[in-house]
Phi, psi and omega in degrees: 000127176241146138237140202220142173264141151052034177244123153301147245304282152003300174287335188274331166327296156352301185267325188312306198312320179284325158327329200273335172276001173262027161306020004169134153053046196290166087049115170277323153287123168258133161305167163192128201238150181215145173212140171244157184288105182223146180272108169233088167321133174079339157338170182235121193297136186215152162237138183281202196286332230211001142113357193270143172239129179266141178230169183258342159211174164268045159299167192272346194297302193296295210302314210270338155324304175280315187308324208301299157331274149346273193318286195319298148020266167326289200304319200270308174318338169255354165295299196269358154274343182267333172303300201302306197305294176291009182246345187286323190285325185255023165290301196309324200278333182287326156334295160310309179328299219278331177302309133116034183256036173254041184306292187313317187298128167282169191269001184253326186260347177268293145354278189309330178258351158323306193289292190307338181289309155340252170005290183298315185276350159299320183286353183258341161355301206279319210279354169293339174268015209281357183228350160302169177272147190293151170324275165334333187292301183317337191250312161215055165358322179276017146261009165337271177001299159331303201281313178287342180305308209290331191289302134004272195272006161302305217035080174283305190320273224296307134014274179297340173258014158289307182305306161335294183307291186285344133355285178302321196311301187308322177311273204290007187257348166298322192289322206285333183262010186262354168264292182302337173261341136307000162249321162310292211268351170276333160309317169300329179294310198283321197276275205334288179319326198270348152281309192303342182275341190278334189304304175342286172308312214269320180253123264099256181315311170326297185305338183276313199299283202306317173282000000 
């Protein structure tokens, strides 16, 4: 995640382009959060109606502050597209659960949506710090303040128990169908035995006819 300050369109081109080759793996999409600034000495820090955040000075504290956000932003924008895509897929099924249709679906098809819920909740890993206090707090603590207005108009909270709620769903519609294909195979398990005991009884039995 970068954030860059005061630069132009030309210079920010510039620098991403020297960043990219030290880069692993990007993105096929890049986010992008842009806010603008304005410095009003002896001001009280505030963000207005219309999204410009007033600072009272342009300390580097205050400047890493707003980045911080921003950045945090970003992490939940891309969180909650790759969360949606998986919940969109795996809402039918939780439907079906409740329904009790999920017969049909094969276990090679049950899996494949087992493996993306996995994923998905390996990849949100990072996201427990997305509500902690910023670093910069520990140093000037008397910009919380700052920070929860930023938060605020962020909707960081409301954001992250959002992921949470669907969360919780994929998680549990992973458990109920990693119980249904554990169940699918003791059964399957269960008929097998229960041909070798009649195969069993039949030549058994063959064998009392012939003697």
């Amino acid at each position: 995640m970068v954030v860059l300050m005061g630069l132009e369109p030309m210079e920010e081109a510039v620098f991403l382009a020297s960043l990219a080759k030290l880069v692993a793996d990007p993105l096929p999409v890049q986010g992008r959060e842009t806010v603008q600034i304005q410095i009003e000495p002896g001001c009280e820090d505030r963000v207005d109606q219309s999204g410009i955040v007033y600072l009272a000075d342009s300390c580097p504290q205050r400047l890493q502050l707003v980045a911080e956000v921003l950045a945090r932003d970003l992490v939940l924008a891309h969180y909650e597209t790759r969360i949606a895509k998986v919940f969109d897929s795996v809402e039918p099924l939780a439907v079906s659960l409740s329904r009790g249709s999920l017969r049909k679906l094969k276990t090679k098809e049950l899996l494949s949506q087992i493996g993306e819920v996995l994923l998905a909740e390996h990849r949100m890993v990072g996201r427990v710090e997305l509500l902690e206090s910023p670093e910069v707090l520990w140093i000037k603590p008397e910009l919380e303040r700052l920070f929860i207005r930023l938060e605020r108009e962020y909707d960081l909270t409301g954001r992250n128990r959002a992921l949470d709620r669907k969360l919780e769903v994929i998680s549990d519609t992973a458990e109920t169908l990693l119980d249904l294909i554990q169940t699918r195979s003791s059964m399957k398990v269960e008929w097998y035995i229960v041909g070798l005991i009649l195969f069993e009884l039949l030549i058994s039995i063959f064998q009392m006819v012939r003697s």
